[in-house]
N, C-alpha and C positions, 0 to 999 in steps of 0.2 A: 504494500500500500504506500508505505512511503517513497518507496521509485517510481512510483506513477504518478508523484502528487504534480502539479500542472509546473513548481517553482522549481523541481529540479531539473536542472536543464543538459544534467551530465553525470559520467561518473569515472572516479578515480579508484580503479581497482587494481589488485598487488595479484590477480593473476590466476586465481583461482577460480579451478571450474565450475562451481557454483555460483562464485560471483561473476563469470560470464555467462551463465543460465538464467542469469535476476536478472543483468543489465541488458539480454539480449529480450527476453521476455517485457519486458517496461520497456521496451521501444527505446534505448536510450545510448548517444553514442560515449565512448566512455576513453578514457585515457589510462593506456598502462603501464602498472609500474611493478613490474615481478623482482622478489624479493630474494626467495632461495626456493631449492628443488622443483621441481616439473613445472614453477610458474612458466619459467624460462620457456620450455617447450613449448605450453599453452599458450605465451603469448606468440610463439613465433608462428603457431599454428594457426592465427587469427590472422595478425597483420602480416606475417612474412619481416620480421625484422629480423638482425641479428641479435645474437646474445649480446646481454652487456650487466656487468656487475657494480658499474661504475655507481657511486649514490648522487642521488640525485641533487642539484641546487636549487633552493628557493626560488629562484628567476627563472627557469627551466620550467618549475612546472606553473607557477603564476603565470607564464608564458604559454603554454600548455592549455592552459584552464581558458584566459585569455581569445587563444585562439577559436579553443573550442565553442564557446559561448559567444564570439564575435557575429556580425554580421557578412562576413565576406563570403563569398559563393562559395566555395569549398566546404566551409563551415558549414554554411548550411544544408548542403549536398549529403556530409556527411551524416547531418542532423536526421533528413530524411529519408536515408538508407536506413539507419535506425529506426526507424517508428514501422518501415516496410518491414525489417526481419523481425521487427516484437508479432506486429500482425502476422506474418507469417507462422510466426513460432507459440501463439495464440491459438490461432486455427488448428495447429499438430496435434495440440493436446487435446483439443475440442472432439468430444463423443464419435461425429464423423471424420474425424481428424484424420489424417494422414498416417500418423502414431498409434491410430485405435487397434488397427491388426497385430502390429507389431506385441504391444502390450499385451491383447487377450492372447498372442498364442505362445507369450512366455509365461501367463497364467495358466495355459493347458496346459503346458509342459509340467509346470512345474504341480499340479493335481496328477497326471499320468505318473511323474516321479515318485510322489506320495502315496499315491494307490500301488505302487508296484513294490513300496520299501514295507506296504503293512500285508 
């Protein structure tokens, strides 16, 4: 609820795949900042960056933040990639969702599994 409120206009996350499952769901485009272990991966896995362990500066990410929330077409570009992959990834989960089959048939599975260990 809180990433969906209308004032947040962004997010700064350390890289983790659940905090790219909330920011992608809340339609929100988001700035990352991976910390230690598979962040690294996951973010490279999103934007295609290189690794880097370097820490960050105050002016780098106000800079960051800045850009993000600016008005320049880019920005906003970005903005609205964003809100299309939440929609997107809204709809996955939804009843007739894209995700529905997938789900019920690692629920069969996993009842077939059950019934076969009793």
């Amino acid at each position: 609820m809180i990433l969906e409120h209308p004032a947040v206009g962004g997010q700064v996350i350390h890289c983790g795949w659940n905090s790219f499952l909330e920011g992608v769901t809340a339609g929100l485009p988001m700035i990352t900042w991976p910390i230690f272990a598979e962040q690294f991966y996951h973010e490279k896995f999103v934007t295609e960056t290189e690794e880097t362990k370097e820490v960050m500066k105050r002016e780098d990410i106000e800079k960051a933040v800045k850009f993000l929330l600016g008005s320049e077409e880019e920005a906003a570009e970005m903005r609205n990639r964003a809100r299309e992959l939440g929609n997107a990834a809204r709809k996955a989960v939804e009843n007739s969702g894209s995700s529905q089959p997938n789900f019920m048939g690692l629920i069969n599975e996993l009842k077939s599994l059950k019934s076969k260990r009793n």
